[in-house]
C-alpha positions as CSV (number, residue, x, y, z in Angstrom):
1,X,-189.7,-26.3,-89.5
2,X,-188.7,-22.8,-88.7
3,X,-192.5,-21.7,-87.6
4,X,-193.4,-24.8,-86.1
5,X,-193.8,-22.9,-83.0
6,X,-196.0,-19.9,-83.6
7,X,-199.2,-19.1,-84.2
8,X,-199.7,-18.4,-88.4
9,X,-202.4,-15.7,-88.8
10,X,-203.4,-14.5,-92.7
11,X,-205.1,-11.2,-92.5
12,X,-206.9,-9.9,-96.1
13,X,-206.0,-6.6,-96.9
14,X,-203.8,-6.0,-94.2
15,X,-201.9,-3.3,-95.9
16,X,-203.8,-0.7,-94.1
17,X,-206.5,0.2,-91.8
18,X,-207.5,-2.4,-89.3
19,X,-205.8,-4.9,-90.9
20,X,-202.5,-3.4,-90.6
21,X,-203.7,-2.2,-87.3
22,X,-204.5,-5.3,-86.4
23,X,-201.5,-7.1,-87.5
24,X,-199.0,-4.4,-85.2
25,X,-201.2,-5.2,-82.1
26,X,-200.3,-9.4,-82.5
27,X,-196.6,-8.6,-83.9
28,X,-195.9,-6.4,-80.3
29,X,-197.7,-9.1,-78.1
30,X,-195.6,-12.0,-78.6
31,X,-192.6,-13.6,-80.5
32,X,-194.9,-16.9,-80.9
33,X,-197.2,-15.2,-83.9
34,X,-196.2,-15.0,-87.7
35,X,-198.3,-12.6,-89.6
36,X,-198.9,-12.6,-93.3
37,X,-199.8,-9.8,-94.7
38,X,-202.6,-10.3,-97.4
39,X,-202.3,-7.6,-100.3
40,X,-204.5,-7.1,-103.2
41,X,-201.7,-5.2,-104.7
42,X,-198.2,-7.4,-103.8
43,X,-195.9,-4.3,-103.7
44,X,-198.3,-2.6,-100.9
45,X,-198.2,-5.6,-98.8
46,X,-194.2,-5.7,-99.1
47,X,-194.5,-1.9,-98.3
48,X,-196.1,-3.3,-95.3
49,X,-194.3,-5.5,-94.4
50,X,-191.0,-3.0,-94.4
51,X,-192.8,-0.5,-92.0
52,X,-194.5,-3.3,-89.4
53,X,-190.3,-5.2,-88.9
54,X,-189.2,-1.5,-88.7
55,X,-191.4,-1.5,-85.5
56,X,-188.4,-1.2,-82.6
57,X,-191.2,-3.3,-80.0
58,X,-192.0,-5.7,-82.5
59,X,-191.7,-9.9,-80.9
60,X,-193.3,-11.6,-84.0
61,X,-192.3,-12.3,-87.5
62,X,-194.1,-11.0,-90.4
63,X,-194.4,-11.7,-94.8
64,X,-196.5,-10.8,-97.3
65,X,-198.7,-12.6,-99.9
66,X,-200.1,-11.2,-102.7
67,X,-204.4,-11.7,-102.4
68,X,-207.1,-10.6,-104.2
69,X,-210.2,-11.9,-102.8
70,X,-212.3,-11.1,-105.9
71,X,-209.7,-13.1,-108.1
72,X,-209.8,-17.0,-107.8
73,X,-206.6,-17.4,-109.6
74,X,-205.1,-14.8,-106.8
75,X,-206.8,-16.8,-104.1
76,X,-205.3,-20.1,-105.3
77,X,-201.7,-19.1,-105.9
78,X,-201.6,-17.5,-102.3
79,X,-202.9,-20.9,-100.7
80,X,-199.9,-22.5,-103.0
81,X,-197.5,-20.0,-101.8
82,X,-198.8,-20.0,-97.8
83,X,-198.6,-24.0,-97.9
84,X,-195.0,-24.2,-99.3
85,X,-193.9,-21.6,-96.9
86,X,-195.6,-22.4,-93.7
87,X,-197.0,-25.3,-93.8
88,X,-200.4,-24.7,-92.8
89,X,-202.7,-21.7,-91.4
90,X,-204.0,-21.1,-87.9
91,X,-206.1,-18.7,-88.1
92,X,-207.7,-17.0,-91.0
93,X,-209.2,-13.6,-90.8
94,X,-210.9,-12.5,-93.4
95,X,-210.9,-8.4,-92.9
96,X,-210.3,-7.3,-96.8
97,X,-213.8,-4.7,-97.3
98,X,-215.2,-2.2,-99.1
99,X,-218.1,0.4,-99.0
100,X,-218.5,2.2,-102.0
101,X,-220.7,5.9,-102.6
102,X,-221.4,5.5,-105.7
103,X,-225.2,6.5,-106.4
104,X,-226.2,3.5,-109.0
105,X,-227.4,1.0,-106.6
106,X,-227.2,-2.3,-108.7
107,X,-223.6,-2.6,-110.3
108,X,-222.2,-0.7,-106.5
109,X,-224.2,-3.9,-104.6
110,X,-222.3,-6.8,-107.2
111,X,-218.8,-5.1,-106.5
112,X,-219.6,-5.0,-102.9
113,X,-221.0,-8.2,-102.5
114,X,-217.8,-9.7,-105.0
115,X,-215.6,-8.6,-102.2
116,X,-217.2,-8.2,-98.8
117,X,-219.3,-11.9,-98.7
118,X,-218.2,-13.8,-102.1
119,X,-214.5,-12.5,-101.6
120,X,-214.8,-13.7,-97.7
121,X,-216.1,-16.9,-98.8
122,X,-213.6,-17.9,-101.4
123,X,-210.9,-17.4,-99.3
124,X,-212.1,-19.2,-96.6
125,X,-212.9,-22.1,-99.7
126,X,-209.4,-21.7,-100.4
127,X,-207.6,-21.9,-97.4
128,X,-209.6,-24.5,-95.9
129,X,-207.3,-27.6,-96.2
130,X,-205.2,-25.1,-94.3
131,X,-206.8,-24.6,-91.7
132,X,-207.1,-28.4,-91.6
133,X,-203.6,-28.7,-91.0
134,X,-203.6,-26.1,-87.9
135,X,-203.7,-28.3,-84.6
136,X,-206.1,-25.5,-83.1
137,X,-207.7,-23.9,-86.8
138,X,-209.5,-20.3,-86.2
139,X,-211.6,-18.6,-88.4
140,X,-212.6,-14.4,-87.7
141,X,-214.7,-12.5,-89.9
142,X,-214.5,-8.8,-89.5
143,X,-218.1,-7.4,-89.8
144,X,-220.2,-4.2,-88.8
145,X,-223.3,-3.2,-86.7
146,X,-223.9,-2.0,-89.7
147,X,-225.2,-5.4,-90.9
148,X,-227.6,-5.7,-88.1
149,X,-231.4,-6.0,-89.1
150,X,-232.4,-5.2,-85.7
151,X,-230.5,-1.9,-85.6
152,X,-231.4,-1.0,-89.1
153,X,-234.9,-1.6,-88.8
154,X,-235.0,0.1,-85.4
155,X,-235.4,4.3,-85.8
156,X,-233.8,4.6,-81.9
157,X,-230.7,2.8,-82.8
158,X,-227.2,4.7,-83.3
159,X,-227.0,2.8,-86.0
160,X,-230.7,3.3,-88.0
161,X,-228.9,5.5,-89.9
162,X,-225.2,7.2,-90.1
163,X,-224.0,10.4,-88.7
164,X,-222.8,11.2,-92.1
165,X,-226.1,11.0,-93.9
166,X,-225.1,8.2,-96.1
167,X,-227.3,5.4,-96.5
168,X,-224.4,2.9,-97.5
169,X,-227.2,0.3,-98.3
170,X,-224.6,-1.9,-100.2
171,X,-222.3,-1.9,-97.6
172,X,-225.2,-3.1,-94.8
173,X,-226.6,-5.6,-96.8
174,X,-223.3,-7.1,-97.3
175,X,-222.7,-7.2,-93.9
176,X,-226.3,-8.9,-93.0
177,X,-225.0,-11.4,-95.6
178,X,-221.7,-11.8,-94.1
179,X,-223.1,-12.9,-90.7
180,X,-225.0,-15.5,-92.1
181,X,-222.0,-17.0,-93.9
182,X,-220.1,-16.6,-90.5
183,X,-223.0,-19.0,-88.9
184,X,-223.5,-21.2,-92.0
185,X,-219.9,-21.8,-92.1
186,X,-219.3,-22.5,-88.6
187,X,-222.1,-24.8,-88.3
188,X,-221.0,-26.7,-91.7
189,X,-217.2,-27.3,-91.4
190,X,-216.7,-29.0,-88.1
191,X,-218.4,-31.9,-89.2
192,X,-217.6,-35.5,-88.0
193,X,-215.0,-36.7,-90.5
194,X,-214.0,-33.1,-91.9
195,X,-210.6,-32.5,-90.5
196,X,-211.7,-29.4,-89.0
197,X,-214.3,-30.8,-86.0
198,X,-212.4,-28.3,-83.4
199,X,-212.7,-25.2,-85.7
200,X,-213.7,-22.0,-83.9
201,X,-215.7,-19.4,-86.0
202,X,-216.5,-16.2,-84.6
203,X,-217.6,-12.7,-86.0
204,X,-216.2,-9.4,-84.8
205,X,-217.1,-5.8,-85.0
206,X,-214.5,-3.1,-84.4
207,X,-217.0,-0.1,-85.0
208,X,-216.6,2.6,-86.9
209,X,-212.8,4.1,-87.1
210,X,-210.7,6.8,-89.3
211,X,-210.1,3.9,-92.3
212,X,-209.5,4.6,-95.9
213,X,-212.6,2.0,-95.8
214,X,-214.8,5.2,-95.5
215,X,-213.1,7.1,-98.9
216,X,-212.2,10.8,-99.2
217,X,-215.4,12.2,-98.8
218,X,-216.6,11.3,-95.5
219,X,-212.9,11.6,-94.1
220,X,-213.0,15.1,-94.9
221,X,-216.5,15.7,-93.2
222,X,-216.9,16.5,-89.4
223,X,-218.1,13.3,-88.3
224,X,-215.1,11.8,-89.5
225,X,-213.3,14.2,-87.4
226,X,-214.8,12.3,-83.9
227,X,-214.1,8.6,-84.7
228,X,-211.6,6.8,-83.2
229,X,-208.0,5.8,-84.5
230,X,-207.5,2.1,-86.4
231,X,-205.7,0.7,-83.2
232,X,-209.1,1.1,-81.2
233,X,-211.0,-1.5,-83.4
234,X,-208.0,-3.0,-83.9
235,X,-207.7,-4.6,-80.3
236,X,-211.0,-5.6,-80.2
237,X,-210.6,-7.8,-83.3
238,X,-206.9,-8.8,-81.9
239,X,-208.3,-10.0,-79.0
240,X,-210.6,-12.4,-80.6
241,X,-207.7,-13.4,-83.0
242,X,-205.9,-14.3,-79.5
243,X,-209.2,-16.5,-78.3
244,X,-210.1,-14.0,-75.7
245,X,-213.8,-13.9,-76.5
246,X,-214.0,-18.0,-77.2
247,X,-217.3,-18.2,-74.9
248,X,-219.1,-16.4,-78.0
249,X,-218.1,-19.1,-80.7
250,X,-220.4,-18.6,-83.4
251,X,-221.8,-15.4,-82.7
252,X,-220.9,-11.4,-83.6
253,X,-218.1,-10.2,-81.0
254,X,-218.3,-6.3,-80.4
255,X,-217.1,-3.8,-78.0
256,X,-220.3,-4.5,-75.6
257,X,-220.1,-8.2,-76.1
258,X,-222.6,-10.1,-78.1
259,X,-224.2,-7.9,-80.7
260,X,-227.9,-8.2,-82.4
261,X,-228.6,-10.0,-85.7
């Protein structure tokens, strides 16, 4: 097969931020990855997809599915499409986020919950016999400091609250949720007899950077003005991707190492 030689890497919503970030960095390190491009909205990943092989240092090879994480049907057509394409998927990273401002707590913690922990978790559900098929299968969830109960509970940490003022309580507690379905996961999977005994499961956290993740209103503010670009978070959660940090199997990867539940 044509990609029997590279490395197969599905990145949700990779048609911006540090997803798209994230997929330049592995297309310009070597010819031996293929990204796909995961897309809520199909003509945004192929809009993608355009800009990332107009790249004049890119090595790898790149395509587009169209994935919505909060839409089962979505998920189960992608894993249709990825199989009949490629074959099989080496490493799954599930980066596709939210974090919403609006003020009504309830229904804002259901819509962030229905993409940053259920969406993460159906995906991975979906694209497990994939992964089964990968001859070295990783799995990367992209998380946040943010999630942390030590930090949030702690009024000296950077992270006790936000420079912007905003609580973003959804977000955080989706993020505290994540984590444990990183660790649940990675503990559950491997199992004798599952296919996937030589899985590697790892969490990352590329910090805070200038994302549409963060909407209009904090990117106008000042604090906005101070954080870094995509490509900064980016490399962290590249190098992860690339098994750099494979001595933390299991645990939260940030820029400082291991973070704090």
């Amino acid at each position: 097969m044509a990609f029997d030689g590279k490395t197969i890497v599905l990145i949700t919503g990779a048609n911006g931020g540090l997803g798209y970030a994230t997929a330049k960095i592995l297309l310009c390190t070597s010819s031996d990855y293929h990204v796909i491009v995961g897309s809520r909205k199909g003509y945004n990943g192929v809009e993608a997809v355009s800009k990332l092989q107009a790249m004049p240092n890119i090595k790898g090879t790149v395509s587009s599915v169209q994935l919505d994480v909060t839409d089962d049907a979505s998920i189960a057509l992608a894993a249709k499409e990825v199989e009949e394409t490629f074959g099989r998927v080496d490493v799954l990273l599930n980066n596709a986020g939210i974090c919403l401002l609006d003020p009504d707590m309830l229904p804002t913690l259901r819509k962030t919950l229905a993409t940053n922990v259920i969406g993460a978790v159906a995906v991975t559900e979906g694209f497990k016999g994939l992964l089964r098929l990968s001859s070295a299968p990783r799995l990367v969830f992209v998380t946040s400091s943010m999630g942390s109960l030590t930090h949030a509970a702690d009024p000296e940490s950077p992270h006790f609250r936000t420079k912007s003022g905003l609580e973003v309580s959804e977000y955080r507690i989706s993020k505290a949720a994540l984590n444990m379905a990183m660790v649940q996961i990675g503990k559950v999977y491997p199992t004798e007899g599952s296919g996937l005994e030589n899985l590697k499961t790892l969490g990352v956290d590329p910090g805070l950077n200038r994302t549409n993740l963060l909407g209009p209103r904090i990117m106008k503010s000042d604090a906005a003005k101070h954080l870094p670009e995509p490509n900064v978070g980016a490399s962290l959660i590249a190098s992860v991707v690339k098994g750099e940090h494979d001595d933390k199997l299991g645990r939260v990867v940030g820029k400082s190492g291991i973070n704090v539940w």
